[in-house]
Every structure is written in structure tokens, then in C-alpha cells.
N, C-alpha and C positions, 0 to 999 in steps of 0.2 A: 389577776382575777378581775380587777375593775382600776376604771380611770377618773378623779374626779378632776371636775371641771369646772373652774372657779374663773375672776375678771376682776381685774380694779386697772387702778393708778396709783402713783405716787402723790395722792393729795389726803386733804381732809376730808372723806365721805362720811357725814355724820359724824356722832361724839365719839371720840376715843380709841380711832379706829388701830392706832397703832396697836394698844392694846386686844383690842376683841380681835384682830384678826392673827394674833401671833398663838392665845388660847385657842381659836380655831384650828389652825394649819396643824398646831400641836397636838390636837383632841382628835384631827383627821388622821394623823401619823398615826398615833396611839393604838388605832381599831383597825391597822393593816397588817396584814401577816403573810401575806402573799410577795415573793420577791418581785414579781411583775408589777405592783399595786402602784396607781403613780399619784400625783398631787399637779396638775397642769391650771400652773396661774398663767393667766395670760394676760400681758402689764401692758396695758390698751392707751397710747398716745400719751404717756408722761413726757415732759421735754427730754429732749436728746441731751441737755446740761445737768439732769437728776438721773440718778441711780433708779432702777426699778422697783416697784414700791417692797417685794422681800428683802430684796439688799441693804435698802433701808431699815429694816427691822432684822437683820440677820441674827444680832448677837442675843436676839428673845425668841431665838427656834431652836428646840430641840436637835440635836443630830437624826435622828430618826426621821424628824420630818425632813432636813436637809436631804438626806440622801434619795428622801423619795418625790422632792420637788423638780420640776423641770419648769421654766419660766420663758416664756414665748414674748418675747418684745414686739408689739406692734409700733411702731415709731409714727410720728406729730405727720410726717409726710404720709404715709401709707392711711392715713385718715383722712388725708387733706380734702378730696374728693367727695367726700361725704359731711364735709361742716358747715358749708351753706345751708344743709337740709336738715341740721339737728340743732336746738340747743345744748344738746349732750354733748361732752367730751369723751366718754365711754360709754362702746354701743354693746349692748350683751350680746344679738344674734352675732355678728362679726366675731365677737370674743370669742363664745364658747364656738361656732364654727371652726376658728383656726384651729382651735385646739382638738377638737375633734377630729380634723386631717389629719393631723400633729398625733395622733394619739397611737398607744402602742397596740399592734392591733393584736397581738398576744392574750388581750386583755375581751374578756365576753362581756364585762357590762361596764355601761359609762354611769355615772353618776353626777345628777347639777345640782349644785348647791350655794350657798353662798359664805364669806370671807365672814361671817359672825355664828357660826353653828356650829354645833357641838351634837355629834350624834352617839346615840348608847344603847349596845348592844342589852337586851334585858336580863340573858342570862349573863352573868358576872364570868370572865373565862372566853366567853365566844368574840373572837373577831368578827367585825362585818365584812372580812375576805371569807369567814366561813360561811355567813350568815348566805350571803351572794351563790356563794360556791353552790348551794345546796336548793337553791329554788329552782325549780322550773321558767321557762322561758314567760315573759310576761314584760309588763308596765306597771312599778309598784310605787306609789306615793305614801309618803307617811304625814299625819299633823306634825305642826309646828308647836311647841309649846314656848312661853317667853318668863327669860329671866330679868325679872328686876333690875334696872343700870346698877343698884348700891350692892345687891351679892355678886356681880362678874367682876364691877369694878374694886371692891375693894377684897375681896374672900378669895379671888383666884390669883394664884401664882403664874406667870404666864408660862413657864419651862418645866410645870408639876402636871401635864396630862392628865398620867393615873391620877393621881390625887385629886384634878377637878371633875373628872368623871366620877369618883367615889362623894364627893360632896352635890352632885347632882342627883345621885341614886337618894341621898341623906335628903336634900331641899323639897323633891318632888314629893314627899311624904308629907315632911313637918309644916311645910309652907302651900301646901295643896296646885303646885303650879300646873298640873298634867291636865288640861279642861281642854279636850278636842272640839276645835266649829269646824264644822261639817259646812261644805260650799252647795251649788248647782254642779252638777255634774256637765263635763266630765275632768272639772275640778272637786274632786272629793273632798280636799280640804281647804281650809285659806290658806293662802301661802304658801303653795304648793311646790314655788320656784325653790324652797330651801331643801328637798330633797324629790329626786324623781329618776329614779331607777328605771334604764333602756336599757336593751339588745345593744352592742354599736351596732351589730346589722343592719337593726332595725333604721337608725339613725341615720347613715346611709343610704339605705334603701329611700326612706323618704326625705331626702336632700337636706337634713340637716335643721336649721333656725330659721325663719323665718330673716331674710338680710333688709327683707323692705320695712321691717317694724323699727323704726331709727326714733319716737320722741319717747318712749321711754313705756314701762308699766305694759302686764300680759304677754310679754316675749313667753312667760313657762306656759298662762294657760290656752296658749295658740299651739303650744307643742302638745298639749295634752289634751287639746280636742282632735289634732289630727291624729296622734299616736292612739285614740280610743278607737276612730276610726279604723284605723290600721290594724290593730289589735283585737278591736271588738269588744273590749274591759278594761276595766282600768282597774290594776289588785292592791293592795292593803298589804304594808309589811309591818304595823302595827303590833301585830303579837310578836316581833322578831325585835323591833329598837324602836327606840323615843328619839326626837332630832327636839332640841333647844335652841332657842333663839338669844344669844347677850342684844336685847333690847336697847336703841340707840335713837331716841327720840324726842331728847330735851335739845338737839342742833339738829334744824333742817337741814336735810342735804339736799339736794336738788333734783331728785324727783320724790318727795313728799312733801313741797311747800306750799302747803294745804290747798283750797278746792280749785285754784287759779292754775294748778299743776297742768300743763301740757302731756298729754299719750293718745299711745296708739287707739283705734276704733274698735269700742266692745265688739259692734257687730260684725264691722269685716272680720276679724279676726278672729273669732269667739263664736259669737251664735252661727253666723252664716257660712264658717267652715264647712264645705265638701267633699272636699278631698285629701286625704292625708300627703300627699305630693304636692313639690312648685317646680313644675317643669321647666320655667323662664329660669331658674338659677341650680339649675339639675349637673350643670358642665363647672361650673365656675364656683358655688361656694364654696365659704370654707380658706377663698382666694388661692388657690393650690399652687399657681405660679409665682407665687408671691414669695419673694426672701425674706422669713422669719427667724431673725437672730432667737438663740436659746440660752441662756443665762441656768448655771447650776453654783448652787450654794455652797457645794460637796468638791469642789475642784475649781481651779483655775479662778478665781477669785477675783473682782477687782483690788483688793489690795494689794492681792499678788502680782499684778499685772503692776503696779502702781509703783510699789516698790522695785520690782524689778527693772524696770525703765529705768526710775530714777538711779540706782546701783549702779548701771552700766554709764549714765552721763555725767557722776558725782563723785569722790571720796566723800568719806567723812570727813567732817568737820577737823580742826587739830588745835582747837580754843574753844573754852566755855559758850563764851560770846561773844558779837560783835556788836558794831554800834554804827546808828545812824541818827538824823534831826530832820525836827519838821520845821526850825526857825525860820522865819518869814526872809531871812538874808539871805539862806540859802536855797531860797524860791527858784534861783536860774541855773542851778549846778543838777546837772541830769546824771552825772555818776550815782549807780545803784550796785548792791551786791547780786551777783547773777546768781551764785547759789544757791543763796538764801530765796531768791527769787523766782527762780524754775518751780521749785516743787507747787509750790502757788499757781504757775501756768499750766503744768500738765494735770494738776488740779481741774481746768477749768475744761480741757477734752477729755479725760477719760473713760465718761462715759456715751461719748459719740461712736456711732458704727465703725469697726473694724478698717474699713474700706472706704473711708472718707479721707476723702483731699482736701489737705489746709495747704493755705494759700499764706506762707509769713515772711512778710518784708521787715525787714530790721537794719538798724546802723550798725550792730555789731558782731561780728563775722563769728565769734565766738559764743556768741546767745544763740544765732542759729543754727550753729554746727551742734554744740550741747542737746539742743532740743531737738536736733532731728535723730541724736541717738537715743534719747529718751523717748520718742516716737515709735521708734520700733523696738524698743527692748520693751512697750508697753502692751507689745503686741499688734500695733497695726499696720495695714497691709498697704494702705492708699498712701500713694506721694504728696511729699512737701513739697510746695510749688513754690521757686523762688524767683522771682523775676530778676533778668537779667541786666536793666537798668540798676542794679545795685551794684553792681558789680561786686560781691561778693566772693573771696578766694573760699568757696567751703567745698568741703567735700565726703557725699556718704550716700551707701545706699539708695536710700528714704529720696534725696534730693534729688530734683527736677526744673534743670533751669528754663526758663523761655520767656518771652514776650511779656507783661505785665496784661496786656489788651488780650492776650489766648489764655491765661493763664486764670484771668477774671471770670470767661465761659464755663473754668472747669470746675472749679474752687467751691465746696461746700463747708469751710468755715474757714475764716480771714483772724489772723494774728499781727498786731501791729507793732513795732517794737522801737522805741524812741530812747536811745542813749549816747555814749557818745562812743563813734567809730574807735576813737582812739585810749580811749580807756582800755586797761588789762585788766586781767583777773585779779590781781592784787593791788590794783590799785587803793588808794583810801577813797573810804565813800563820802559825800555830803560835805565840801570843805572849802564850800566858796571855791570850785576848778571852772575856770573860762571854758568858752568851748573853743573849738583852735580851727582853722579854716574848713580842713575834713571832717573835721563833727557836721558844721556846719550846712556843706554841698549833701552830707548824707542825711541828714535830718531834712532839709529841705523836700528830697526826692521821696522819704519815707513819709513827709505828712500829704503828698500830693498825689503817693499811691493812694493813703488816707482817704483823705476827703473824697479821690475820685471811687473808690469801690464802697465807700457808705452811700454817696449820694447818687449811684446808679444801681444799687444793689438788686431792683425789682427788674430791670431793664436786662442785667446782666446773670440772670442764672442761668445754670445749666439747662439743657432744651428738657420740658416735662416737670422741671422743678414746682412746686408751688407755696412751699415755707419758706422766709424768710434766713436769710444765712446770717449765723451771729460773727459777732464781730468783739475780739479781744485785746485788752490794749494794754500793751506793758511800760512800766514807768511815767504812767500819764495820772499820778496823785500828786498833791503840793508842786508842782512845776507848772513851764506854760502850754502842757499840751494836757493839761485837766479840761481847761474849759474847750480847748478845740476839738479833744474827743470827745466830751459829752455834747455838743453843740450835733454831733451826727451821732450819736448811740446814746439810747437810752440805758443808761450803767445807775444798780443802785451805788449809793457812797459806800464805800467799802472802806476799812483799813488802812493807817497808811504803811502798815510793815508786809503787807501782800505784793504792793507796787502795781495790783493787777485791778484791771475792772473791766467788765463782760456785757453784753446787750447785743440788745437787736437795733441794725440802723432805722432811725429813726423815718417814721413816713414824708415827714416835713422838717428839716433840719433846719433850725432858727438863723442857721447861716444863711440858707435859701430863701428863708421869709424874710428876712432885712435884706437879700438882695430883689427882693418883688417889689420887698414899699419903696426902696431909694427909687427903681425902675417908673413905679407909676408915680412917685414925686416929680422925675424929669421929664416925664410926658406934658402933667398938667403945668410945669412949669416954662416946657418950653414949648 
């Protein structure tokens, strides 16, 4: 019956987002009864190394809403083109566009709202798939009313739907919170953007969002002056439900930081609308050629994925525990446990696209055979590029040997791996071991892949690329290749029982800048 259509990220938008948006998604589920009825987040330029922001919050959603979420990943690249020209990290037109392509077209109306609402059918019993089911064709807007931050925050359960819609029927009485403001037309009310009932037809028909409104503020009431237009009215579903706002205003977020706030032009946008079409993006919005990963809560899981990898590259364990040290003697001894240590690396890809080529040069022939079956039992599709200059005996699937210099053009995230060739799996770890000549030659070639694909990383992307490719670095904590990888990646301190540390190469590597000053020292000196 209908598709709501919702945008974030995996950050902090405002207070407590984790919270009000999990009672939302839950209160959305709650009021659908339609098998068609869908929930379309579309998770707008989180980093490729987090989770999508529901995933993030999985285990505070209902089943109900799970099964009726579908989650459109727009990934840090498929943004890139557009970040010159916004402060914003998340753009709504783009958002709710995709997801509008994206949308099931089974379904007769769209609905936009946002990630803090709570809407309530008035007769107690009535879904708003009924509610929808039963209207005439139209553009219906309803007021916004706002809850208190201390009754959402502290009074609501976030996995009790029913029960928080029953205590909003209870609050809107005792606490008098239902006080409609009435706007200029053909915003009927403030706030409009939190509920606005289309045709998709309709939506369609006139190309969808506005894609040029990028600094922020009036994306809805630019839809709902052309839609009046289109329309001719603008209706009132006010006798049918109440839409609630969980109120989030003690943390700015970054487009309310007060009058200094950057947006879009009241009057191009707003008064001086003419036409409910934009024919310049009539072919293209919505980005329809674009590969949008879809992410479901209800199936195939990243844990699933996570574990399943790791299963096929691992037994279990067959000791409580094992042991290692961070003693400053045994600052030179690079033997680490790989076991213990993989699941921390696949950690650190798994939530990168399917179809992505990591590039992992290692010393030990058994770190990257392990990890390229954990690579595809994780599910993905892109080869591991291993350069041939290591002369590695591995062999799987996944692997792709060649060139280190063609291999660099292709690579969208780089794996570094520094231990010693000739350690086995059972070796002991951390116990004062030399390295022995082949450690050695292979350590060598691994830190010169190293340095050379952090310190060319801008130079050396794929053709079209425009993000930076991260760069992860295994067994480079407490040894001597802490400070040589961080001197090229910016890695927060992590852990030292991880062994792992992750970043983006650095724009100006301090390697680089001490080789500038020693340069213009020998100028002026000779």
C-alpha cells in the first residue's frame, strides 16, 4: 500500500539518535498491515569501514520492522562528486530520490518522513495501510506535534511500539501537547517534511526532489509547492492521524546551528516556483544507473556473513587461552598468533562493497591463504590481489597474482602484513625469536610495497576513483613497524591484543616532510 521513505547516516544527528530513531522505525512498522508496505532507509555516505546506521542499531528493532526495512547504501564514493558543493554529509533530495527509484512500485503511495516520528492512526485499531488504502487520490500533509526530550527519553521502551503509541494517545491529553502552527501555504503546516503523503505517480511524473537543493533546509517545502501546483491542493489527513515529533534539540546538529546556518533560497525554491517539473534532471534522477547495494535486517546478516567466513578459515579454539606480551624486550620479536588475529582483520573489511579488490601483501604465506578463504566465505566477489614479487606459494579462488605496479591501479583497499615468513601456526608467540634471513628479504619487500602504495596512494587510483583507499596494517603494535606505519596512515592507537590498525594514507607522510627539510637543508648548505 505505501513506501516510507526515510535518510540518515551512521553518525550522531542530534541527541540521542540512536534511541529516537529505533522508537521510530518501530512505531513505522507498528501502523503497517499491508504485506507490500515497506520501510526504505537510505544510509547516505557512512564510511565504507561502519556498518549502516540500522545495522548499527539492529538489536533495538522489532522484527516487524526488520522484515519490512530495506536499506539502500549510498557509499562515501557515489557522494564524492557532490562534496565540494555542500557542507552536508547527507543530502535528502539524492536520498529520498534513490529510494524512490528503488521503491516497490506495487505500492500507490510514498510517504516522507523522518528517522524521529511517530505517527497515530486516531481511531485505535486502524492501520495507516488502511487509513491510505481508503483515501482518494491527493497530496495530504498532516501537523507535527513535539515530544518533550524527558517523556521519549526516559518513558519509551524502544522495542514496545504498541505500548508507545498507547502512551502518546495517554500524553496528548494530560500534557496538552497537540497545538497545530499552521504555515503560508502551500506549506499548511510547519514541518511539513515529517509527514507528506504522494501518488508515487505523481512523484514520478514530476521528476522526483529537487537534486540541486544540496545546503540543507526546504528540500519538503519545494516539494510541496510544486506538488500544490501539480495537484491544485494540498489535503489534510488530520481527522485520520497525529504524526509526533521525539524532540532533539539540546545537540546541535548540523543543520540547526542557529542563525549562521547555511540553506537552500526561500525564493528560488519556495515563492518563485512555477512549475511543478525539472526537466534538466527528468532522465537521470533518482541516479537510476547507479549500483545501490541493499542491506536487509531479515536475512543474510553481516554477522552471518562474518562468521561464516571466519568458520571456513578457522577451527575452534582447543585451550581456554593463550598468551602473549607487550615487554619492551620483546619489542623485535614479530611472531603473533594468526588466529587470534584474523578475526580482527576481517573485522576491519566487512563491511566494504561486495565487489571490492583488496590488494594484501604479507610475509606469511599462511596469513594470506587463511584470509583469502575468509574473504569469500564472507561473501565477496572482488579478488585479492597479491603481487608477485612476494613470491608467495598460496593458492585459492579469491587470489590474483601479478605485478605489484598493475596491481596498485586496481586495488580499492590495501592489507599490510608484517611477520615472519617463517613462523608456523603453532609456533610460540612473543619469546625473544630472531628473525632468520627469509624473515628478513620478506619483510623488507613488504615494507616497500608499504611505503610505496601509502605514499602514492592519490596518484595511484583506479581511473574515476575519487576517495581515498584505506590502508590496514597487521602486526604493526609494540614492534618496529608501529612507527613506520603510522608515519604513512593515519591509524587511531588501538589495542595491542587486535595486532591490527586501519586509516587513510596520510596526505603528507612525516617520512616525506623530513625528506623536504633534509632536501632544502642541502641546498642552502651547498
Amino acid at each position: 500500500m505505501f513506501s516510507v521513505i526515510i535518510y540518515g547516516r551512521n553518525d550522531q544527528h542530534g541527541y540521542n539518535l540512536h534511541k529516537r530513531a529505533a522508537i521510530s522505525f518501530n512505531a513505522l512498522a507498528e501502523v503497517m498491515s499491508d504485506p507490500d508496505d515497506e520501510i526504505l532507509f537510505v544510509d547516505y555516505n557512512t564510511p565504507d569501514d561502519h556498518p549502516t546506521f540500522p545495522e548499527a542499531i539492529h538489536d533495538t528493532l522489532t522484527d516487524k520492522a526488520k522484515r519490512h526495512m530495506r536499506i539502500l547504501r549510498v557509499r562515501p564514493e557515489q557522494h564524492a562528486h557532490l562534496k565540494s558543493k555542500t557542507h552536508l554529509v547527507a543530502l535528502e533530495s539524492q536520498s529520498r530520490n534513490v529510494a524512490l527509484r528503488r521503491s516497490n512500485p506495487k505500492n500507490r503511495w510514498i510517504l516522507y518522513t523522518n528517522t524521529d516520528m511517530l505517527l497515530v492512526p486516531r481511531n485505535e485499531g486502524e492501520s495507516l495501510s488502511d487509513i491510505l488504502g481508503a483515501l482518494p487520490d491527493g497530496f495530504y500533509q498532516i501537523p507535527r506535534f513535539e515530544i518533550p526530550e524527558m517523556l521519549w527519553e526516559a518513558a519509551f521502551d524502544r522495542k514496545d511500539a504498541a505500548g508507545n503509541l498507547t502512551k502518546l494517545r495517554d500524553w496528548s491529553v494530560r500534557f496538552h501537547l497537540n497545538q497545530v502552527v499552521h504555515n503560508f501555504m502551500p506549506m499548511k503546516y510547519d514541518a511539513l517534511g515529517d509527514f507528506q503523503a504522494v501518488l508515487r505517480e505523481d512523484m514520478f511524473a514530476i521528476h522526483g526532489f529537487d537534486e540541486s537543493m544540496i545546503l540543507g533546509w526546504h528540500c519538503d517545502s519545494n516539494l510541496a509547492a510544486r506538488l500544490a501546483l501539480y495537484r491544485g491542493r494540498v489535503d489534510t489527513l488530520m481527522d485520520k492521524a497525529f504524526g509526533y515529533h521525539c524532540d532533539h534539540t539540546r545537540v546541535a546538529a548540523a543543520n540547526n546551528k542557529g542563525r549562521k546556518t547555511t540553506m537552500n533560497s526561500h525564493d528560488k525554491y519556495i515563492w518563485n516556483v512555477s512549475s511543478p517539473y525539472i526537466p534538466e534532471q527528468a532522465d537521470d534522477w533518482g541516479w537510476p544507473e547507479a549500483k545501490v547495494e541493499e542491506v536487509r535486517l531479515d536475512r543474510d546478516t553481516s554477522y552471518e556473513r562474518f562468521t561464516a567466513g571466519l568458520g571456513k578459515a578457522m577451527e575452534p579454539a582447543s585451550v581456554p587461552f593463550t598468551s602473549t606480551s607487550v615487554e619492551w624486550h620483546l619489542f623485535d620479536d614479530l611472531t603473533y598468533d594468526l588466529l587470534h588475529t584474523l578475526p580482527f582483520v576481517c573485522d576491519q573489511v566487512l563491511t566494504y562493497p561486495k565487489e571490492t579488490a583488496i590488494l594484501v601483501a604479507g610475509c606469511r604465506a599462511d596469513f594470506v591463504q587463511r584470509f583469502a578463504v575468509a574473504w569469500r566465505g564472507m561473501g565477496f566477489t572482488g579478488p585479492v590481489l597479491v603481487p608477485q614479487e612476494l613470491g608467495l606459494a598460496v593458492s585459492n579462488a579469491a587470489i590474483e597474482s601479478g605485478r605489484f605496479a598493475d596491481q596498485l591501479k586496481r586495488a580499492e583497499l590495501f592489507l599490510f602484513e608484517f611477520g615472519l615468513a617463517t613462523q608456523q601456526i603453532d609456533d610460540p608467540v612473543r619469546v625473544g625469536r630472531e628473525e632468520a634471513p627469509a624473515d628478513r628479504r620478506q619483510l623488507a619487500i613488504v615494507e616497500r610495497l608499504f611505503r610505496r602504495a601509502a605514499s602514492t596512494e592519490v596518484d595511484t587510483r583506479p581511473k574515476g576513483r575519487q576517495t581515498p583507499r584505506r590502508c590496514i596494517g597487521v602486526n604493526v603494535i609494540y614492534n618496529k613497524y608501529w612507527p613506520i606505519f603510522t608515519d604513512y596512515v593515519g591509524a587511531n592507537i588501538n589495542p595491542f591484543c587486535s595486532q591490527v590498525l586501519a586509516g587513510l594514507p596520510l596526505a603528507e607522510p612525516p617520512a616525506t616532510m623530513r625528506e623536504k627539510v633534509l632536501l632544502k637543508f642541502r641546498k642552502k648548505a651547498g
